[in-house]
N, C-alpha and C positions, 0 to 999 in steps of 0.2 A: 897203262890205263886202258879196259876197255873200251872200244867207242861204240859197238853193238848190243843189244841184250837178247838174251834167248828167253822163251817163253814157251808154255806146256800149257796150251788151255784146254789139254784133255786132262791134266794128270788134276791128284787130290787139292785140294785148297793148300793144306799143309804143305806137299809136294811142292806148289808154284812157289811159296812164299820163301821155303828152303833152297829152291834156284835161286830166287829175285836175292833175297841175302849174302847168297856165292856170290851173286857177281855185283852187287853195291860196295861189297869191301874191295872188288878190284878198280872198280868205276869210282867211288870216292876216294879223295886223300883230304889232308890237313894240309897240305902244301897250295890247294886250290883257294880262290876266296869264297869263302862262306855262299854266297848267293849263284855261285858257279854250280857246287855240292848241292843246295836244296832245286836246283832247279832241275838238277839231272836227276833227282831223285823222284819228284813228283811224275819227270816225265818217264819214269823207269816204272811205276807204280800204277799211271795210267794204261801203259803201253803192256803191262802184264795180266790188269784185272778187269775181262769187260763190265762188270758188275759197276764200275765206280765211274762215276760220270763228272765227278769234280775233285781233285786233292790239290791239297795245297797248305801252304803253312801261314799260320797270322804270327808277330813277331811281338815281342813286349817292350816296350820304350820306356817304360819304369809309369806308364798312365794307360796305358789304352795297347790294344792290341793290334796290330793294321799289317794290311796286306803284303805278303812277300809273295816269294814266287808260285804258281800254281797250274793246272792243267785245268781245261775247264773253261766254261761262262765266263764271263766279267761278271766280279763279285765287287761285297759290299767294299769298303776300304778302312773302315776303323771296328772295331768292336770292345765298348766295354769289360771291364772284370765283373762277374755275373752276369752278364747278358747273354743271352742263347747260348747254346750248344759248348760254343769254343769260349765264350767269358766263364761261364758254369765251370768245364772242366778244367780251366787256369787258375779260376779259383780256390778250388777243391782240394787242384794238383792232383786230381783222380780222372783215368779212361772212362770216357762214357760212351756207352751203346746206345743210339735212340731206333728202336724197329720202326716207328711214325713218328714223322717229326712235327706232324698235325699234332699228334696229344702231348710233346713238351713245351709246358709251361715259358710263353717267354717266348720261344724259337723264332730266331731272325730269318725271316723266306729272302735271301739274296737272290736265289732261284727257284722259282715256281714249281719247278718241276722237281725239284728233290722231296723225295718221302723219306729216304732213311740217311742216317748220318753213324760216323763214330768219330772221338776227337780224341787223340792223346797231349797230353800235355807235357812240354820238353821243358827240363830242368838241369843246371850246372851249378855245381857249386850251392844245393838249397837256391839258387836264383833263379825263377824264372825267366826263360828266354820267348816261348812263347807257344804254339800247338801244330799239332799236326792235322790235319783237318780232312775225310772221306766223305763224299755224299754220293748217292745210288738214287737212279729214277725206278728203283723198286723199292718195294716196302722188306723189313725182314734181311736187310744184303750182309748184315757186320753181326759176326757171333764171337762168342769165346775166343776162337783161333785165331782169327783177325785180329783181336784183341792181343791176344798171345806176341805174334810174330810184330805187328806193328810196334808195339813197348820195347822190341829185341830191335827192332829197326832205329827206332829215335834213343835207346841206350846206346848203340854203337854211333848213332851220330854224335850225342853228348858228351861221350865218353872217347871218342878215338877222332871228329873229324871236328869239333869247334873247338877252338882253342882258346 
């Protein structure tokens, strides 16, 4: 298991997120507990991208969504299905990119300071388990690729590290 991460904050976007993926499949296992795996992951994701000022994962308990491990502010601790950002995209089961999180309808401010967000949402089995959660103290910080490479990030957790 690695206990380091290497990071390229000159190379492409693509480029970092295609390191950060090498070495999550060394640094994750399924032999770990779950909450082991997500915490080194958020802090593998902070520690990669200056851009992101808070990640973290909301979990689903079959009612609400609430706080698991994360990098970052102290946030909210529960969130609705449909409510902001990370309810929306649970509910949907669809990525969403917000470039201002001023103009989404609803948007929970757990932090004042975030203007952009993007949230994926983690599934096993058709089951909801719960989301992956980025916020940026820029506007504009999560595009396509982000998009891209996070989905490949929370498939291989779903798929190879929660059991």
């Amino acid at each position: 298991m690695a206990e380091t991460l290497e990071t390229k904050k000159e190379a492409l976007l693509s480029e970092q997120y295609e390191l950060l993926i090498k070495q999550l499949k060394s640094l994750l296992s399924n032999q770990e507990r779950l909450i082991t795996n997500l915490a080194n992951l958020t802090a593998a994701i902070k520690q990669t991208f200056d851009k992101v000022s808070w990640v973290g994962f909301y979990l689903f308990d079959g009612e609400v969504l609430y706080l698991g491990p994360f990098q970052g502010k102290v946030a909210c601790t529960t969130i609705k299905l449909g409510k902001g950002v990370c309810g929306t995209a649970a509910e949907k089961g669809e990525t969403i990119i917000v470039p201002d999180v001023n103009k989404f309808p609803g948007h929970i401010f757990c932090d004042p300071d975030s203007k952009s967000e993007i949230v994926i949402p983690m599934f096993k089995n058709d089951k909801l388990i719960g989301v992956l959660d980025l916020d940026s103290d820029s506007y504009n910080s999560f595009d396509e690729i982000d998009k891209k490479y996070l989905e490949e990030i929370v498939k291989f957790l779903t798929e190879e590290i929660i059991n």
